[in-house]
C-alpha positions in Angstrom: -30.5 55.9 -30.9 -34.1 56.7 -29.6 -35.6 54.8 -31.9 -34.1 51.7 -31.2 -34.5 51.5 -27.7 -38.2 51.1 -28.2 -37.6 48.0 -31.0 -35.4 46.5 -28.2 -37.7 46.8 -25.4 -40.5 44.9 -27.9 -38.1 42.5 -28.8 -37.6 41.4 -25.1 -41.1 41.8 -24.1 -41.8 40.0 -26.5 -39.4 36.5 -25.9 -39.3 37.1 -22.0 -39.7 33.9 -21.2 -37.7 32.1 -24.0 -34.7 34.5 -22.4 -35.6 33.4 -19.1 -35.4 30.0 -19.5 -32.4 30.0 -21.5 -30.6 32.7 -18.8 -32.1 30.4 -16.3 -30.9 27.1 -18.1 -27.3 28.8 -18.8 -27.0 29.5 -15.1 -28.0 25.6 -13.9 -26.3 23.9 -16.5 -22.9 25.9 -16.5 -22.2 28.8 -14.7 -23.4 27.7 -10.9 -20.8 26.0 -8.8 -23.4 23.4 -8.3 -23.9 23.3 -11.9 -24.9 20.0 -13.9 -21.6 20.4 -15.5 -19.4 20.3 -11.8 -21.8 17.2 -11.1 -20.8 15.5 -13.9 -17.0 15.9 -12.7 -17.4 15.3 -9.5 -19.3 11.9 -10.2 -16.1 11.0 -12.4 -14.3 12.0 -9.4 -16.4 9.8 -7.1 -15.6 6.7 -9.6 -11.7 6.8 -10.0 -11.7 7.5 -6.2 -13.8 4.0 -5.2 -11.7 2.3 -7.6 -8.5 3.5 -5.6 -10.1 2.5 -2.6 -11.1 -1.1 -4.1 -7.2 -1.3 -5.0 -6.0 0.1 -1.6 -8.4 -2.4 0.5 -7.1 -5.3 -2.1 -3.6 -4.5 -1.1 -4.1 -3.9 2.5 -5.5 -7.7 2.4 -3.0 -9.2 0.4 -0.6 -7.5 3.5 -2.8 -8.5 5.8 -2.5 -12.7 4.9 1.2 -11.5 4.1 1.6 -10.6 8.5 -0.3 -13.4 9.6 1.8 -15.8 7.2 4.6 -14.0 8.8 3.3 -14.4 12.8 2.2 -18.1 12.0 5.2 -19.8 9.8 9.0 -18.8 10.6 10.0 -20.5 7.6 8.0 -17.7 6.0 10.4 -15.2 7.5 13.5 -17.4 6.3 11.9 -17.6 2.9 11.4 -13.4 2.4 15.0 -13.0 4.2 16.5 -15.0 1.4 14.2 -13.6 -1.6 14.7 -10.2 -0.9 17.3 -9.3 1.7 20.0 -12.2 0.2 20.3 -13.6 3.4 21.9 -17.4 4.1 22.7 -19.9 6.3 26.1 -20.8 7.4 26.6 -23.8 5.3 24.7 -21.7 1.8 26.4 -20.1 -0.6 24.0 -17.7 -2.7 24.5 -17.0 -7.1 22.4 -13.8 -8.1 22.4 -14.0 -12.0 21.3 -11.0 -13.7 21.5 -9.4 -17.0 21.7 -5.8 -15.3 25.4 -5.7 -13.9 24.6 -2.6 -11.8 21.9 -4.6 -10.0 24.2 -7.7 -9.7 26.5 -5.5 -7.8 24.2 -3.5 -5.6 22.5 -6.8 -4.6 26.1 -8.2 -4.1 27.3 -5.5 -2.0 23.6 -5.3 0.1 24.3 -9.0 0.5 28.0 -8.9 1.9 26.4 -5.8 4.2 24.1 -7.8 5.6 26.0 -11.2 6.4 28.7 -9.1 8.1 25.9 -7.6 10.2 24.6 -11.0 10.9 28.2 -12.3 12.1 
């Protein structure tokens, strides 16, 4: 045991700085919590997030044009009250054809709701 302590103290006297640099490299590179490694993740990071804030502010526009359609033209509001609510006027009658029968008779039943509301 006493003899190699001295071979190990040579050994690292004699690559101190090569052990340095790669402790020192080590340290920068991985372990840190500001390491190159937790850069690289958080730049990712940065990237998907400004692309869900270029889809948000493209969908907060598309709304946008969608209100002031809405404020500006009432045949706007007649139009989405037909599309998606199945409302009518009094002389209409209104033929949902689907495939799905389940969705036929929700939209049926959400349509009858909504015209005995309406009388």
């Amino acid at each position: 045991m006493g003899s190699r302590l001295p071979k190990i103290w040579n050994v690292l006297a004699r690559y101190k700085y090569l052990i340095t640099i790669v402790i020192g490299v080590a340290v920068v590179g991985f372990i840190d919590e500001n390491s190159f490694m937790k850069r690289i993740q958080y730049d990712m990071q940065i990237g998907q997030m400004k692309s869900e804030i270029r889809k948000y502010n493209l969908q907060n526009e598309k709304a946008m044009k969608a209100l002031d359609e809405l404020k500006r033209n009432p045949k706007a509001i007649q139009k989405i009250a037909r599309e998606r609510y199945f409302m009518k006027a009094d002389d209409e009658d209104i033929y949902v054809l689907s495939t799905d029968q389940e969705a036929a008779e929700e939209a049926r039943t959400k349509a009858n709701e909504i015209n005995e509301t309406v009388k």
